[in-house]
Backbone as ProteinMPNN parsed JSONL, in Angstrom:
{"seq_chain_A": "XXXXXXXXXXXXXXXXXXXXXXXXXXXXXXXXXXXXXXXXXXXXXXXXXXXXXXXXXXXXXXXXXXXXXXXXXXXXXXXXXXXXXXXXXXXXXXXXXXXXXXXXXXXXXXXXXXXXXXXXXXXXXXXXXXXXXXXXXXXXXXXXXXXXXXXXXXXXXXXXXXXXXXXXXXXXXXXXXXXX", "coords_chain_A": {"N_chain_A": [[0.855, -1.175, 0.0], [0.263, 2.336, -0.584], [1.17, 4.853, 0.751], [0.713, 8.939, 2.16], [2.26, 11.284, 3.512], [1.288, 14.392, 5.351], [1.783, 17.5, 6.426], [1.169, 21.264, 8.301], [3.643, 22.609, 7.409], [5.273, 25.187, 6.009], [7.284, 25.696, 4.29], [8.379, 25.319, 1.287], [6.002, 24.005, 0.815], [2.748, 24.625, 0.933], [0.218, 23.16, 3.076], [-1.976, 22.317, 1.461], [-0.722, 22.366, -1.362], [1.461, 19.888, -0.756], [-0.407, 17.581, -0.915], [-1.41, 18.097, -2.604], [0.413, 17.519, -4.717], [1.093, 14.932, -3.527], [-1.059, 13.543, -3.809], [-1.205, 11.933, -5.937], [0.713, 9.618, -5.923], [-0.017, 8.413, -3.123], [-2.159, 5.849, -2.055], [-3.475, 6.783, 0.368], [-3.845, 9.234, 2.56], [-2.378, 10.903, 5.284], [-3.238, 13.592, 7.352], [-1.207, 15.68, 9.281], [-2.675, 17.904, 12.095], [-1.313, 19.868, 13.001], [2.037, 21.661, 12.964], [3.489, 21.451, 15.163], [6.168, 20.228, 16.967], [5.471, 18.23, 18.867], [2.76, 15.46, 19.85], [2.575, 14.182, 17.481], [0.007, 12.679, 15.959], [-0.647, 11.459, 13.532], [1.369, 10.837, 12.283], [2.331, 9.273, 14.135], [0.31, 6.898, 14.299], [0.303, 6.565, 11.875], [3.048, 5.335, 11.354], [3.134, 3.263, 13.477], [0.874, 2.127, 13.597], [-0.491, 1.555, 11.204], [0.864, 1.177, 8.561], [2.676, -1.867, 6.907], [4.888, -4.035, 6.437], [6.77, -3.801, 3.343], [5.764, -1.681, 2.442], [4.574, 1.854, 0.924], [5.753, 4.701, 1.759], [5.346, 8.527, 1.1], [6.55, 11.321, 1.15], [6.513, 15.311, 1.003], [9.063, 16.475, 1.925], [11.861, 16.33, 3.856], [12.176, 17.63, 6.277], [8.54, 17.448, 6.616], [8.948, 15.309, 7.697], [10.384, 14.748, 9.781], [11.364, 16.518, 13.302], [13.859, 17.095, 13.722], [17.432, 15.725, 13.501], [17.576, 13.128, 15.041], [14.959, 12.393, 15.172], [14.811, 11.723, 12.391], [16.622, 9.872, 12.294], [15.674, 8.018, 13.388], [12.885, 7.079, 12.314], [14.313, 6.515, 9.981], [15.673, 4.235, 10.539], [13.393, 2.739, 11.623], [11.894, 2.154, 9.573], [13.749, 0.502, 7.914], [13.607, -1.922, 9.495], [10.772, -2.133, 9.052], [10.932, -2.835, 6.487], [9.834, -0.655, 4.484], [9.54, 1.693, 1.928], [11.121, 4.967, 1.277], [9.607, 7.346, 0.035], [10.596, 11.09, -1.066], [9.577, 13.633, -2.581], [10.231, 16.364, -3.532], [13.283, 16.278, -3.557], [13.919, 13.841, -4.459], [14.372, 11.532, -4.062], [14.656, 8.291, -2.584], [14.517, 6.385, 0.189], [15.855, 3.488, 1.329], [16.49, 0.099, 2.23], [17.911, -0.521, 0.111], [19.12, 1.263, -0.696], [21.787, 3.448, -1.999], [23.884, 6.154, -1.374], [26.348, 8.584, -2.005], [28.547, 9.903, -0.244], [29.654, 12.163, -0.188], [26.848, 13.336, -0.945], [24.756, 12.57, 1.196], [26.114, 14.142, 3.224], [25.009, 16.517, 2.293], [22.625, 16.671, 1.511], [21.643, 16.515, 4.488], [22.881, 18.348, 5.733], [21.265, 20.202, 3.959], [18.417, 19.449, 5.432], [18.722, 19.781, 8.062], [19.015, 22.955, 7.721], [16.58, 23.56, 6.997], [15.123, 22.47, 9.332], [15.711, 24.777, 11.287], [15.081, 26.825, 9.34], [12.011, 26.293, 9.438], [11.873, 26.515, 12.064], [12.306, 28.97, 13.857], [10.41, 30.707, 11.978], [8.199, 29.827, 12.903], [8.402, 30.667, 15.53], [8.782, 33.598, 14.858], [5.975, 33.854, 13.894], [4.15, 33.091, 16.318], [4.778, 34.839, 18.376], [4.282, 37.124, 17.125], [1.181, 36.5, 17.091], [0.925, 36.661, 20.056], [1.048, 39.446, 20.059], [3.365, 40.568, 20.348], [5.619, 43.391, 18.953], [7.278, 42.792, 15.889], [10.648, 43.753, 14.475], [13.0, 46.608, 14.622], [12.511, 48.846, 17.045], [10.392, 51.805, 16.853], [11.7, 55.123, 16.507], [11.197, 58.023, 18.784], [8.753, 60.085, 17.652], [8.717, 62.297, 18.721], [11.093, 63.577, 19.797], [12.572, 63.497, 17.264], [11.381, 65.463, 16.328], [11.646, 67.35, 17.656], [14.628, 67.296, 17.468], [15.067, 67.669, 14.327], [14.273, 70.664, 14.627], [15.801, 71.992, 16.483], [18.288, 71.486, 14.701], [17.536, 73.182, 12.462], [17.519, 75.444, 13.175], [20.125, 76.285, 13.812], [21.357, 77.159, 16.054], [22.877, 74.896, 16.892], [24.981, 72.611, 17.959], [25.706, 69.136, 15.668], [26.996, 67.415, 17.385], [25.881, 68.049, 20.346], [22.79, 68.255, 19.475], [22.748, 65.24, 19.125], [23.274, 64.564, 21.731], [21.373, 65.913, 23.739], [18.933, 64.79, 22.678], [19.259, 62.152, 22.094], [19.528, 61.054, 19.302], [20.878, 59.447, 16.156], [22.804, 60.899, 13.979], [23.007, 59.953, 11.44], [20.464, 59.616, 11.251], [18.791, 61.566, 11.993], [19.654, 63.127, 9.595], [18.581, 61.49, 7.461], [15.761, 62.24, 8.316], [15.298, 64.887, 7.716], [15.736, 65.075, 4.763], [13.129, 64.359, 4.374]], "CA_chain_A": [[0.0, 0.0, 0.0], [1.337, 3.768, -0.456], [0.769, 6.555, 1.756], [0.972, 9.929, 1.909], [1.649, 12.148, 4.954], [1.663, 15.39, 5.436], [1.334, 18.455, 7.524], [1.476, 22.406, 7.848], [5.348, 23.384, 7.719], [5.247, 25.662, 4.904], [8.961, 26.25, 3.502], [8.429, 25.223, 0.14], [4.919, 23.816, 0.138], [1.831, 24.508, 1.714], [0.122, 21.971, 3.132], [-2.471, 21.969, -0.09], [0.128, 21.602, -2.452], [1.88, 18.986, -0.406], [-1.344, 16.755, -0.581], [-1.956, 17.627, -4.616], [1.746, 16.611, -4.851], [0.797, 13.172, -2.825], [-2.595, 12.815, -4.508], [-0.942, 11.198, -7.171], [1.108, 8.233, -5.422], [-0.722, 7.755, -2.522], [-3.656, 5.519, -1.962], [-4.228, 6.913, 1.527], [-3.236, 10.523, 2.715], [-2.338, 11.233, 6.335], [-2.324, 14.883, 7.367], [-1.745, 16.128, 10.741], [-3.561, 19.459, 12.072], [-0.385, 21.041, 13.186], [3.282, 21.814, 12.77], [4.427, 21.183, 16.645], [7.082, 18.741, 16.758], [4.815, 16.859, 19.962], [1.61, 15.085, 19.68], [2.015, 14.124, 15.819], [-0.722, 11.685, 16.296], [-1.376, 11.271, 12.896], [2.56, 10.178, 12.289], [2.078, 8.15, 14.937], [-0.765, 6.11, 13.87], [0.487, 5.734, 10.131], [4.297, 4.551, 11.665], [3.311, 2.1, 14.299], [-0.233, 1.238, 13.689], [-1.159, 1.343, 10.194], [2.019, 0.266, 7.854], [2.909, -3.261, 7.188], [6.205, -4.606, 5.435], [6.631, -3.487, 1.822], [4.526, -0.546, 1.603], [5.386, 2.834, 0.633], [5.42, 6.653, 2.154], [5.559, 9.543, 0.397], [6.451, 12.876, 2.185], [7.221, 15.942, 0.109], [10.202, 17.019, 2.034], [12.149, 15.392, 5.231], [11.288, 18.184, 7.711], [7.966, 17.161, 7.288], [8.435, 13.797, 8.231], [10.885, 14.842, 11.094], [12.018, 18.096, 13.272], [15.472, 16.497, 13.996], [18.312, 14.429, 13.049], [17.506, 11.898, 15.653], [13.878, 11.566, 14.793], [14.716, 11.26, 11.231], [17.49, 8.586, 11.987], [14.88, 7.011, 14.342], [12.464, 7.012, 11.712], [14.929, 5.512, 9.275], [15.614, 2.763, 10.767], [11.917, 2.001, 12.063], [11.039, 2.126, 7.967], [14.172, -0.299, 7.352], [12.722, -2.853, 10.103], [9.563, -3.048, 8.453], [10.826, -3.232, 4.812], [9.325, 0.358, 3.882], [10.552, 2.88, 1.443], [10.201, 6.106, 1.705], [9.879, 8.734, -1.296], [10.652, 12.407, -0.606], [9.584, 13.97, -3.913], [10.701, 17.234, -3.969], [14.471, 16.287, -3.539], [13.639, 12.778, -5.522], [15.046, 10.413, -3.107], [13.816, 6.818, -2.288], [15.426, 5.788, 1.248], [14.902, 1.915, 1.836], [17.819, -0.565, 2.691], [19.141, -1.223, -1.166], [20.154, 3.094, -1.065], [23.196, 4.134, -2.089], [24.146, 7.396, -1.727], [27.505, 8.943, -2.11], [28.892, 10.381, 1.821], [28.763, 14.076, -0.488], [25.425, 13.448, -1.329], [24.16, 12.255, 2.663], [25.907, 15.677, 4.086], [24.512, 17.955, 1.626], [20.999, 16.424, 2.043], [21.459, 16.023, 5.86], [22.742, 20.042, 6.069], [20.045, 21.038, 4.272], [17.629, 19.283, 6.498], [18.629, 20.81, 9.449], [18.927, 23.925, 7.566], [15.012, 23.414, 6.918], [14.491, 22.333, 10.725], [16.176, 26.043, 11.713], [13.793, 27.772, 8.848], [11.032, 26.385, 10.263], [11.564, 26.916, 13.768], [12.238, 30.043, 12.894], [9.263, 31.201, 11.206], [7.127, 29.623, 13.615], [8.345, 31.41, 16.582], [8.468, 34.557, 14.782], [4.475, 33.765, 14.072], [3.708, 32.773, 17.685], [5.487, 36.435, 18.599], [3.332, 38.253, 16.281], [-0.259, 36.681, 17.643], [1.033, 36.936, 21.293], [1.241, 40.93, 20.695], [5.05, 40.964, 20.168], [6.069, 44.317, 17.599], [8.496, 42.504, 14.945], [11.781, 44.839, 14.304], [13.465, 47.715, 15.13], [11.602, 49.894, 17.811], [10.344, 53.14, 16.373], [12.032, 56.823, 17.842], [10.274, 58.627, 19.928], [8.212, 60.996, 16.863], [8.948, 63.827, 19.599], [12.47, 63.605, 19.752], [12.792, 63.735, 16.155], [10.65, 66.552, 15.428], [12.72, 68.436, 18.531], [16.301, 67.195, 17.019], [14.859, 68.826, 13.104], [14.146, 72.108, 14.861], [17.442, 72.618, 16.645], [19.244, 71.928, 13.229], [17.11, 74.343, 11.768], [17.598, 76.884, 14.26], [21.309, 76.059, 13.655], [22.151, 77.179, 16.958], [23.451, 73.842, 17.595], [26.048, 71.445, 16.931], [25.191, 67.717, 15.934], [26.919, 66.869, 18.803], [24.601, 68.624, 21.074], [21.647, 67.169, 19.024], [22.738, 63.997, 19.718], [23.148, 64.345, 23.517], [19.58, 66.575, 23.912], [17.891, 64.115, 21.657], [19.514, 60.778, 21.609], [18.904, 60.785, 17.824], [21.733, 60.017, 15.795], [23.381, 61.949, 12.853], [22.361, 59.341, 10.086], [18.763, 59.551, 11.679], [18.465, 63.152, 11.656], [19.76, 63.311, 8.094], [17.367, 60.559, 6.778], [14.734, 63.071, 8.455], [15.927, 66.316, 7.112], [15.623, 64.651, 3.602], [11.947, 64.208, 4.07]], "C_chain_A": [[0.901, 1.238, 0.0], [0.566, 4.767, 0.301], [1.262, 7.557, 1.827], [0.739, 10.72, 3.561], [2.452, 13.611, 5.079], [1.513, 16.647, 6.608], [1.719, 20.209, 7.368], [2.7, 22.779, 8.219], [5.263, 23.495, 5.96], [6.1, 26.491, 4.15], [8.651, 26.36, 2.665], [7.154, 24.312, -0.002], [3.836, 23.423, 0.976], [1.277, 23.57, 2.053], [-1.242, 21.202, 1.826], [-1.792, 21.794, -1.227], [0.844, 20.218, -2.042], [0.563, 17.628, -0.919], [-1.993, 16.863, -2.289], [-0.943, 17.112, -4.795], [1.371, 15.184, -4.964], [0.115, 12.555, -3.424], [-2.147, 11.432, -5.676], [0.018, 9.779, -7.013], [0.384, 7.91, -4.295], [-2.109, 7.386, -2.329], [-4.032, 5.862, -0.564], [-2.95, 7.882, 2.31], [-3.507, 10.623, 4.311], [-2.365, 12.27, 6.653], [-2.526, 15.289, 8.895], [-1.89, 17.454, 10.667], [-2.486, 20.099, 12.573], [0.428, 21.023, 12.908], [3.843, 21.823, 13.899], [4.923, 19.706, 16.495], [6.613, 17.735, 17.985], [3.472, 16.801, 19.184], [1.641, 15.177, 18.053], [1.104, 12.65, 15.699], [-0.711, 10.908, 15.048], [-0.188, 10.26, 12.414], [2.648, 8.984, 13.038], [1.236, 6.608, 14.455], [-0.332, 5.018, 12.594], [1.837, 4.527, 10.403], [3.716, 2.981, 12.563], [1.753, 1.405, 14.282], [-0.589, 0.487, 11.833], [-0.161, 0.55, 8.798], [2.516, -1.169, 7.488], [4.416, -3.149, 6.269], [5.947, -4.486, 3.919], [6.257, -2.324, 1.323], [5.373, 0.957, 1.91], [4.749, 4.255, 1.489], [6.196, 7.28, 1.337], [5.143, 10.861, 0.955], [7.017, 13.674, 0.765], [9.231, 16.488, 0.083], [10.546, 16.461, 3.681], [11.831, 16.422, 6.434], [9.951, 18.33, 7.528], [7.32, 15.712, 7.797], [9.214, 14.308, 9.642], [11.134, 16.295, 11.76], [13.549, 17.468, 13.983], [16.118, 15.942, 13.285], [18.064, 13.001, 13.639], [16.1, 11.448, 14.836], [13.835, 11.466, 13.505], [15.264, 9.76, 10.859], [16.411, 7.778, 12.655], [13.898, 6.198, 13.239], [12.948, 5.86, 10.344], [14.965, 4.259, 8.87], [14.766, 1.733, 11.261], [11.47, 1.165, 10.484], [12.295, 0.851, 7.285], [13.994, -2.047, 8.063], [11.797, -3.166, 9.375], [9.66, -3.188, 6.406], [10.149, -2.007, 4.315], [10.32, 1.46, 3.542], [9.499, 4.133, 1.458], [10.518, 7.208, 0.672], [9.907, 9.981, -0.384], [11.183, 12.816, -1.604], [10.26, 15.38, -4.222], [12.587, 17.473, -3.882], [14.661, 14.608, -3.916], [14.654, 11.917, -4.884], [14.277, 9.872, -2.781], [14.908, 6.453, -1.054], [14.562, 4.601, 1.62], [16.382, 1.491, 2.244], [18.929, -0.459, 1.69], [19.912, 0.44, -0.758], [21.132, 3.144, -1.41], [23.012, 5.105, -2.156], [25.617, 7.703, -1.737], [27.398, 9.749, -0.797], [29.027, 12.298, 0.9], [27.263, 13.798, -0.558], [24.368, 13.266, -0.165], [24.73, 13.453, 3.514], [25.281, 16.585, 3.456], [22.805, 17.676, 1.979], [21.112, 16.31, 3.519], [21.675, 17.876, 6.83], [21.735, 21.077, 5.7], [18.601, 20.525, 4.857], [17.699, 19.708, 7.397], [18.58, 22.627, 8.72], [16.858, 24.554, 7.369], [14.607, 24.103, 8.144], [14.221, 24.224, 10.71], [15.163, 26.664, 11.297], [12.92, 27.938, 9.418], [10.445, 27.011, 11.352], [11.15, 28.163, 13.827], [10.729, 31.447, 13.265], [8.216, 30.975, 12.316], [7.356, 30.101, 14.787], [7.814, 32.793, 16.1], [6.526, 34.68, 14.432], [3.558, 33.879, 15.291], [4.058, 33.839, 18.656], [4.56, 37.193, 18.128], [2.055, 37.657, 16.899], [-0.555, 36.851, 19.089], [0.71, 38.648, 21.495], [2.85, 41.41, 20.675], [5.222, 42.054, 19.016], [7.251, 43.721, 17.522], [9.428, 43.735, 14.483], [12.209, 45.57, 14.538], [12.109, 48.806, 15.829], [11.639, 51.261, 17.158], [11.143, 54.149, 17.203], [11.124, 57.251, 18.1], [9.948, 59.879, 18.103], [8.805, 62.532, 17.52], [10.341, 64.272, 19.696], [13.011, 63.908, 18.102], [12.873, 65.167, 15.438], [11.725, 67.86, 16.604], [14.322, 68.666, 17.869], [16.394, 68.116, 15.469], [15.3, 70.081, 13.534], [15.55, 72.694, 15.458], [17.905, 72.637, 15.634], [18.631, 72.473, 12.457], [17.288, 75.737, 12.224], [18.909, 77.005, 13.74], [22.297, 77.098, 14.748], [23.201, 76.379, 18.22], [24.092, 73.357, 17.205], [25.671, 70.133, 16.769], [25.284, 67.181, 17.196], [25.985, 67.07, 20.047], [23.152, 68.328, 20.88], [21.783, 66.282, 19.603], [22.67, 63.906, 21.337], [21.674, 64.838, 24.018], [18.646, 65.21, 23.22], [17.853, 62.352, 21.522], [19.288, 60.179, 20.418], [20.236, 61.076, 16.973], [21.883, 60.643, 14.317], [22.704, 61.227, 11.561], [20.814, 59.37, 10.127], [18.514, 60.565, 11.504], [18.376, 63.707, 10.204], [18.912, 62.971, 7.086], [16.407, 61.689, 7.217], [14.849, 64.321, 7.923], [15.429, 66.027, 5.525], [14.182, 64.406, 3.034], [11.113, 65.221, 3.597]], "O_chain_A": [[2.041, 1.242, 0.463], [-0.566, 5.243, 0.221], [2.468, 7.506, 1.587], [-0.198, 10.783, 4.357], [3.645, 13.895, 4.971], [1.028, 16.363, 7.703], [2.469, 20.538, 6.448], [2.875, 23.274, 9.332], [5.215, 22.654, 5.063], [5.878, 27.553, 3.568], [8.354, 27.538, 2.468], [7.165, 23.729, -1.086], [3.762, 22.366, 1.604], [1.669, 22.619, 1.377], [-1.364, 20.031, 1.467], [-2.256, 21.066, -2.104], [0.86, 19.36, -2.926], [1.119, 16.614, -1.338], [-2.707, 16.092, -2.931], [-1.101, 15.939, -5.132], [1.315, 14.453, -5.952], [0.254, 11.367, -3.717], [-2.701, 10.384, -6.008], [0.031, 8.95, -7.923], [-0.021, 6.758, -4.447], [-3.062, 8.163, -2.378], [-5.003, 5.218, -0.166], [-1.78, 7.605, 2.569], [-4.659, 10.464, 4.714], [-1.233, 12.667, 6.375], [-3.565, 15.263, 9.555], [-1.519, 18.177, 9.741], [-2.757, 21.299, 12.621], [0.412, 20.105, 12.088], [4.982, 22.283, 13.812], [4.451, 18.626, 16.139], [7.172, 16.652, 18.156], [3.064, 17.562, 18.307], [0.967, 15.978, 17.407], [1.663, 11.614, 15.337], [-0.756, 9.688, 15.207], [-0.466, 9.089, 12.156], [2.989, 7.881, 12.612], [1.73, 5.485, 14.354], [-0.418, 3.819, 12.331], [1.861, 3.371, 9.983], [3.955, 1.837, 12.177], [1.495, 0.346, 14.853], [-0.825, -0.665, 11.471], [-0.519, -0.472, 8.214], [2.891, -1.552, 8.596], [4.791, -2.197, 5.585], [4.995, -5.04, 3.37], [6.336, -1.935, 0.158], [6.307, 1.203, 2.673], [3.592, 4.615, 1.706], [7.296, 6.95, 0.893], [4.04, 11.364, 1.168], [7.631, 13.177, -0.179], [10.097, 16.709, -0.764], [9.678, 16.235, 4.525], [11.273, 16.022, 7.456], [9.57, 19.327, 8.141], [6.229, 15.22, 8.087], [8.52, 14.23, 10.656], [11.138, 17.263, 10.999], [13.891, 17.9, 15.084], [15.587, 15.515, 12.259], [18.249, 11.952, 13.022], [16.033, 10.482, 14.076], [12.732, 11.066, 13.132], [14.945, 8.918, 10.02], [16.398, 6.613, 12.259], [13.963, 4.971, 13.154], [12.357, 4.884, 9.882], [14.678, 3.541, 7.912], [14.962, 0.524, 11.383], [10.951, 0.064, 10.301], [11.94, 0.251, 6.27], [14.172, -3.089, 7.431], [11.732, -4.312, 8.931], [8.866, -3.477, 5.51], [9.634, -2.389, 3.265], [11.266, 1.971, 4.141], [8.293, 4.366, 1.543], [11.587, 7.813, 0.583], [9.418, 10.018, 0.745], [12.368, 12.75, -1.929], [10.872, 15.442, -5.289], [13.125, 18.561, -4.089], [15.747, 14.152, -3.556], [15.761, 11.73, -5.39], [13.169, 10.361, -2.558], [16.085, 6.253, -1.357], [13.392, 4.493, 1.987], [17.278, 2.287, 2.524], [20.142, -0.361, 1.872], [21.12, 0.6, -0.584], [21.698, 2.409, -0.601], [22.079, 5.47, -2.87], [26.219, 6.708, -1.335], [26.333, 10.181, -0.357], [28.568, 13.341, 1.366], [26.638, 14.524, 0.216], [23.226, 13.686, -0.351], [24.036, 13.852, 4.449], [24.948, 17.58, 4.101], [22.027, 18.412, 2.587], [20.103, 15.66, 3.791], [21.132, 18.394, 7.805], [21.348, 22.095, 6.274], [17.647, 21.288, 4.699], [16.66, 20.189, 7.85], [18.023, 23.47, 9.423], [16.259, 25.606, 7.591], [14.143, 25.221, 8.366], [13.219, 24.852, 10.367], [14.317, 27.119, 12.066], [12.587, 28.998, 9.949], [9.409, 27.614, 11.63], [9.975, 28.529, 13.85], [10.351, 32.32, 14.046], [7.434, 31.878, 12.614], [6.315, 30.025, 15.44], [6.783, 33.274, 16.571], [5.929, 35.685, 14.819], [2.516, 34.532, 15.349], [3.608, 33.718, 19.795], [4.014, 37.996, 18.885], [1.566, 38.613, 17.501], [-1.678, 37.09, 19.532], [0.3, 39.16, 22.536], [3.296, 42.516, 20.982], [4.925, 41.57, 17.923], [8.142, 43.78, 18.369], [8.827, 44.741, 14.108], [11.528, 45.661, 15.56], [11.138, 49.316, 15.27], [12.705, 51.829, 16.923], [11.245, 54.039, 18.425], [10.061, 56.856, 17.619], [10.93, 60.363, 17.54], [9.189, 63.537, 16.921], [10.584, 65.478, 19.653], [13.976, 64.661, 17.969], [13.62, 65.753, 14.655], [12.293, 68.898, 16.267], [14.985, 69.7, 17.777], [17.271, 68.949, 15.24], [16.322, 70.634, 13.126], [16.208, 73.624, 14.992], [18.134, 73.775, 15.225], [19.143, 72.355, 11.344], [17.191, 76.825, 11.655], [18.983, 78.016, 13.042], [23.394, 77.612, 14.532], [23.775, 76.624, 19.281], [24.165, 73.37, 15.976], [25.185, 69.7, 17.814], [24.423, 66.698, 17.932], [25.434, 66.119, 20.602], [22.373, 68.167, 21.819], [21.144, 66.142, 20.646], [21.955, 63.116, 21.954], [20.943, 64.082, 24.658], [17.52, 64.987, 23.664], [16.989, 61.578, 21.11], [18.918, 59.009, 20.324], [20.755, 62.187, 16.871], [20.875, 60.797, 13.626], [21.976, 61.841, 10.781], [20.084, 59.171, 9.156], [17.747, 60.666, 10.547], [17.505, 64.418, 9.704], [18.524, 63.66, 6.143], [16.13, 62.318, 6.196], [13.683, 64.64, 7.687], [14.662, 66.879, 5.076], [13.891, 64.275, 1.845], [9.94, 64.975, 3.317]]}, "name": "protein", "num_of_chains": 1, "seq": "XXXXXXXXXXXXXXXXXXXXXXXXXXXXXXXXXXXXXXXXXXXXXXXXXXXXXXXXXXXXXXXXXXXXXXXXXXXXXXXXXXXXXXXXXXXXXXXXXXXXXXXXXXXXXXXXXXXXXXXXXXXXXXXXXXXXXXXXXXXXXXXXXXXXXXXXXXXXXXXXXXXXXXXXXXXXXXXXXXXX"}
């Protein structure tokens, strides 16, 4: 039998493209409802309940079968126990027992898997920041300080330096504002 499992970690493919991807080798699509690396029930289910010897998975991309190195190697070698290969189409690799790969070809795919993980993580903190109420990037200046630091260097009874100490606003900041 072939299966398909997927979930929302959306580097390079949402989880609706992942699953039109799949549509087309697997006879039976797994998808779990989140992207937290606990409680992947659905992973769960397909690995240790539903699978038998021979049969195939088809993920689009290895961080979203794993968020590690371990649970990928874990994974691995669960899928070479029961005789299952495992496609991962968008970097067109089949990992079963026969594999060969070349030792360049297992760090470059293994760096950019963790380079994935990282993305991910990533992304999904900076998400979980933004609906908490967190402001993403550089803190604004004070509007008041600005408009005070203009007017002295218009007055031009001041020296930058003196701006800067009255104002805490520096020289490239003032300038950028001056220009407006």
């Amino acid at each position: 039998m072939k299966y398909g499992y997927t979930r929302p970690v959306d580097l390079y493919d949402e989880i609706s493209e992942q699953q039109l991807k799949l549509e087309s080798y697997a006879d039976r699509l797994f998808t779990e409802a989140h992207s937290d690396s606990k409680k992947r029930y659905e992973l769960e289910k397909l690995l240790k309940d539903t699978i038998s010897p021979g049969d195939e998975l088809f993920v689009t991309d290895l961080c979203i079968l794993a968020d590690s190195t371990k649970q990928l190697v874990d994974i691995v070698n669960d899928s070479e126990r029961k005789a299952l290969r495992i496609h991962v189409l968008n970097i067109d690799v089949v990992i079963d027992p026969s594999s060969q790969f070349s030792f360049h070809q297992v760090l470059y795919e293994i760096s950019s898997f963790q380079s994935d993980i990282v993305k991910f993580r990533t992304k999904r903190g900076i998400n979980q920041a933004a609906k908490g109420g967190k402001q993403m990037g550089r803190p604004r200046r004070n509007d008041e300080n600005i408009k005070r630091a203009v007017e002295m260097y218009m007055s031009k009874k001041y020296t930058l330096d003196e701006i800067k100490e009255a104002t805490r606003i520096s020289r490239a900041t003032l300038y950028r504002h001056l220009e407006r």
